[in-house]
C-alpha positions in Angstrom: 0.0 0.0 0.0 1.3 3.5 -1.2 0.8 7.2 -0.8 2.0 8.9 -4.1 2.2 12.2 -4.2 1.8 15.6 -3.5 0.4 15.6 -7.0 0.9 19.3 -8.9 -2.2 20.8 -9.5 -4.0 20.1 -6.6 -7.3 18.8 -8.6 -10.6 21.0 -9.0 -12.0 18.4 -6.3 -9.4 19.4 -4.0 -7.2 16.2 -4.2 -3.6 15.9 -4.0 -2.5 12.0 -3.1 -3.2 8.9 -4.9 -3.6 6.0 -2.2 -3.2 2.7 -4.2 -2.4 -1.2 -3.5 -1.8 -4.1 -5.6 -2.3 -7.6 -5.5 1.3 -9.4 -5.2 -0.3 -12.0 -7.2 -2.5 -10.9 -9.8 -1.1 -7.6 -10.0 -5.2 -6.1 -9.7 -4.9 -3.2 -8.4 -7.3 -0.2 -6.0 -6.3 3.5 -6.1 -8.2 6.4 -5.4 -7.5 10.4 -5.1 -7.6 11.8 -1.7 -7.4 15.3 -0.1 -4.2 14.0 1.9 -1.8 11.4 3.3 -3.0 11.3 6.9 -3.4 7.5 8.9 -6.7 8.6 8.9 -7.1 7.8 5.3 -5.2 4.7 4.6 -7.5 3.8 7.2 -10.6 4.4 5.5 -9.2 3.4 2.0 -8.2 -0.1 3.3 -11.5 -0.5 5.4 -14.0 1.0 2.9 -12.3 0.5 -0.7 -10.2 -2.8 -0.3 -12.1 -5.1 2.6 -15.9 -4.0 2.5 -15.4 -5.1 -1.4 -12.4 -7.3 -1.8 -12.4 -9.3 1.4 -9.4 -9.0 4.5 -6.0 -9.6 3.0 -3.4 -11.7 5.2 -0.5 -9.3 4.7 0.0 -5.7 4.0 3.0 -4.3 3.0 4.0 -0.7 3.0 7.2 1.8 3.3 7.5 3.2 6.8 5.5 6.4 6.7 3.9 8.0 9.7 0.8 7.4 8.0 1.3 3.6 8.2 3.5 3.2 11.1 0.8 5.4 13.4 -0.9 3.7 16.3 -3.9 3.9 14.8 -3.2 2.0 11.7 -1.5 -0.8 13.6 -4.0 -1.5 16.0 -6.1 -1.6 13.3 -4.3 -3.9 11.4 -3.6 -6.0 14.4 -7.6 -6.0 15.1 -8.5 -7.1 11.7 -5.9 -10.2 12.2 -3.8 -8.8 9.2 0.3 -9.0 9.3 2.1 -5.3 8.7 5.4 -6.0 6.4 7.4 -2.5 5.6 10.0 -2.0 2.8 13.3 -0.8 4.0 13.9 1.7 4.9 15.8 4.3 1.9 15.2 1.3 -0.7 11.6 1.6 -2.6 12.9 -1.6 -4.8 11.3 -3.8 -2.2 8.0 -2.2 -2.8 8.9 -1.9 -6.1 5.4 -3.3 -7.8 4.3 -0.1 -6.5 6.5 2.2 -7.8 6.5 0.8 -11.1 2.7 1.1 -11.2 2.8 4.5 -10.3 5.2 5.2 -13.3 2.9 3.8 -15.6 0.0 5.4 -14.2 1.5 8.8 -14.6 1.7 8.7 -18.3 -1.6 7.6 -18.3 -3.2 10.1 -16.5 -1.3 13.1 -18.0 -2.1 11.6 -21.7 -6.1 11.7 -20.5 -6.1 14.6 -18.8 -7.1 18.7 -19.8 -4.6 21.2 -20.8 -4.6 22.6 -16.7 -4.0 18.9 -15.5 -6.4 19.9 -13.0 -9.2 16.7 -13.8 -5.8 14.3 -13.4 -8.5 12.7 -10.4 -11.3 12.3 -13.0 -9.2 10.3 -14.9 -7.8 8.0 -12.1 -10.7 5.3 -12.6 -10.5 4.9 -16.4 -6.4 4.6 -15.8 -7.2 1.7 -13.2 -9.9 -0.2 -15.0 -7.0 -0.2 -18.1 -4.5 -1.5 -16.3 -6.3 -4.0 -14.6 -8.0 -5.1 -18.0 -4.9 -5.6 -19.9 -2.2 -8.6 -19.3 0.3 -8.0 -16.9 4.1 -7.8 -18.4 4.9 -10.6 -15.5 2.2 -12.5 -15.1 1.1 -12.5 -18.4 -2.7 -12.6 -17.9 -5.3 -10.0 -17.1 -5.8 -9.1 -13.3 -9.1 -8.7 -13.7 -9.4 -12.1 -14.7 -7.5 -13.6 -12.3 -9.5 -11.7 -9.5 -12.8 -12.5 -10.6 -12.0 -15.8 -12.8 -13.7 -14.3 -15.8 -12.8 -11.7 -18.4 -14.1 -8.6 -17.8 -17.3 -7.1 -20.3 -15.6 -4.3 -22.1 -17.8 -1.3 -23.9 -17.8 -3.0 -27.0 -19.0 -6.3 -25.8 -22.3 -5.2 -25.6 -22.8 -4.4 -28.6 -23.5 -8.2 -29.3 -26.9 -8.8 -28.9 -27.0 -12.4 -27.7 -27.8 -12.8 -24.2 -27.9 -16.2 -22.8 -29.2 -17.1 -19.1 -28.7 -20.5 -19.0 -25.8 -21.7 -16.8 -23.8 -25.1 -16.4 -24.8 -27.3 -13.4 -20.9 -27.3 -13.4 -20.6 -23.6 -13.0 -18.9 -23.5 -9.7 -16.6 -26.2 -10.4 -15.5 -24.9 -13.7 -15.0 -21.2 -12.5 -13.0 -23.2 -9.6 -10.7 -25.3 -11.9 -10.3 -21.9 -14.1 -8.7 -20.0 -11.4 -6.9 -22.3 -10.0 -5.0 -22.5 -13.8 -4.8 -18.7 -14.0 -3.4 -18.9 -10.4 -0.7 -21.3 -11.4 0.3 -19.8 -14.3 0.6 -16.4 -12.8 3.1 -17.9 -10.4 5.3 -19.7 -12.8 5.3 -16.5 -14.8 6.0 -14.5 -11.5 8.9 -16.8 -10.2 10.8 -17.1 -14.1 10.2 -12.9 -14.6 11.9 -12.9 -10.9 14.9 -15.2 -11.6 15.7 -13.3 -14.7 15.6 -9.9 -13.0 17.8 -11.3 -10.4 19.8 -12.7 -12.7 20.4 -9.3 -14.7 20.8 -7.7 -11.5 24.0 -9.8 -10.4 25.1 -9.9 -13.6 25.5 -6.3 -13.8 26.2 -5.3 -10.3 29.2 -6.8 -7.7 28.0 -5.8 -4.3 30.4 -4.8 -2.0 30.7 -6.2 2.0 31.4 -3.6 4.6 33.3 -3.8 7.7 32.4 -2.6 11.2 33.6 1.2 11.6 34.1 1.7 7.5 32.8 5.5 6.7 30.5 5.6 3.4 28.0 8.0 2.1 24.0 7.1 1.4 22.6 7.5 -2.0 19.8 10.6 -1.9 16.6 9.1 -3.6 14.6 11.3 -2.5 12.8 13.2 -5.3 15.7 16.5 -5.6 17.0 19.6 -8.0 18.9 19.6 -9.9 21.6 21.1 -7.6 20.3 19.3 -4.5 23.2 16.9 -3.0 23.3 13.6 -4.4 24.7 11.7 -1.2 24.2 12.4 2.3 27.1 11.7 5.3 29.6 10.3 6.4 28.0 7.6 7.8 30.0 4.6 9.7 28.8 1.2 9.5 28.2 -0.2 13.3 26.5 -3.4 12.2 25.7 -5.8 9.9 22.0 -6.7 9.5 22.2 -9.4 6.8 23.2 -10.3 3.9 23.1 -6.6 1.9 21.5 -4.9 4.8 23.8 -2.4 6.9 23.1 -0.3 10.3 24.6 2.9 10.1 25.7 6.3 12.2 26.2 9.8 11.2 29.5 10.8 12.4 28.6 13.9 13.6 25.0 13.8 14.4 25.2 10.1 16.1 21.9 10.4 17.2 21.1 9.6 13.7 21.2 6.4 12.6 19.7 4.4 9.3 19.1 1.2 7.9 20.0 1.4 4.2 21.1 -1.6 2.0 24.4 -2.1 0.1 23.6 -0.6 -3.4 23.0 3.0 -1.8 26.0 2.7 0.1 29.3 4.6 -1.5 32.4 4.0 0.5 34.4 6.9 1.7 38.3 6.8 0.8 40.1 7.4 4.2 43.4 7.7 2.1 
């Protein structure tokens, strides 16, 4: 689940957010444009947009935002029996199907929207039901079928006149055995597309191991000018938390401490 935003203009309905999430599996995703990024809201949004309609999910996983790290969202979370996962910290990657859906959806809206971009939230809902109607780069099938186990009834499917009521006494058990198919397929599709990122990604990048007291700087990726800085420090690693996970201390403000992982990590030269 994702805040993304402050969107410029603020829309002529006064909203300036997009709160979205996605579906690890199907890809499916729920967005909709709100007036902030308070806890308040991703309250309501996963209460009133994703449960009353889609049904509790067993996980949740979001960046750590005050918005989603509040007491109120937890004990809400913790109430409704659902487990709260967080990115780390300085690395969007590991909510990465989020922020690659928010790319796309960008593009999108600005293509749809007027001259004044100021009807960008009137467009949100014909941006969503596109992506989810259209097969997934990963998973290679529509969301939209595999949440509801059907295709979905575009515009131009009505236009065909024959309307049949009959159904099979094997409905159930066919709509059943047809999502369990998608279902599998998605998840071969997911698990090769994941391999082959992975192995691009080592093929292309050595990460480098730390030691204890080594200084290095963290990679800026927050959204910047063009003469903001693009790393932040010195930093000194004080401990290793796995495998490309680090702990790290300002040098001079040590009350400030991060957990960042190795690719935003630039070692210092001490030389």
């Amino acid at each position: 689940m994702d805040f993304h935003g402050p969107i410029t203009p603020t829309s002529r309905h006064g909203n300036k957010y997009i709160i979205s999430i996605t579906d690890v599996l199907s890809k499916f995703v729920i967005a909709k444009a709100v007036r902030d990024c308070t806890a308040d809201t991703a309250a309501r949004f996963l209460q009133e947009e994703v449960i009353c309609k889609y049904g509790t999910p067993k996980c949740v996983l979001t960046d750590n935002g005050t918005h989603f790290t509040s007491n109120m969202m937890e004990h809400l979370l913790k109430r409704l029996g659902i487990t709260h996962l967080y990115s780390t910290p300085y690395h969007p990657q590991t909510n990465g199907q989020i922020e690659r859906f928010n790319s796309t959806m960008d593009a999108k809206i600005a293509a749809l929207s007027n001259q004044c971009r100021s009807d960008w939230d009137d467009q949100l809902p014909f941006v969503i039901f596109n992506y989810n109607t259209s097969s997934h780069s990963t998973t290679k099938t529509i969301p939209f079928e595999l949440m509801y186990g059907r295709s979905p009834v575009l515009p131009f499917d009505l236009q065909n006149p024959i309307v049949s009521l009959q159904q099979s006494p094997h409905y159930t058990q066919n709509i059943r055995q047809y999502i369990s198919h998608l279902t599998n397929n998605a998840k071969t599709n997911i698990i090769h597309a994941q391999r082959q990122y992975k192995s691009r990604y080592d093929t292309n990048r050595s990460n480098p191991t730390y030691s204890i007291n080594d200084l290095v700087l963290i990679k800026n990726i927050r959204p910047r000018h063009k003469f903001d800085i693009r790393y932040e420090g010195p930093f000194r690693i004080i401990r290793r938390l796995g495998v490309k996970t680090y702990l790290v201390q300002h040098v001079k403000l040590l009350a400030l401490t991060r957990q960042v992982t190795v690719d935003l990590l630039i070692p210092v030269s001490t030389g």
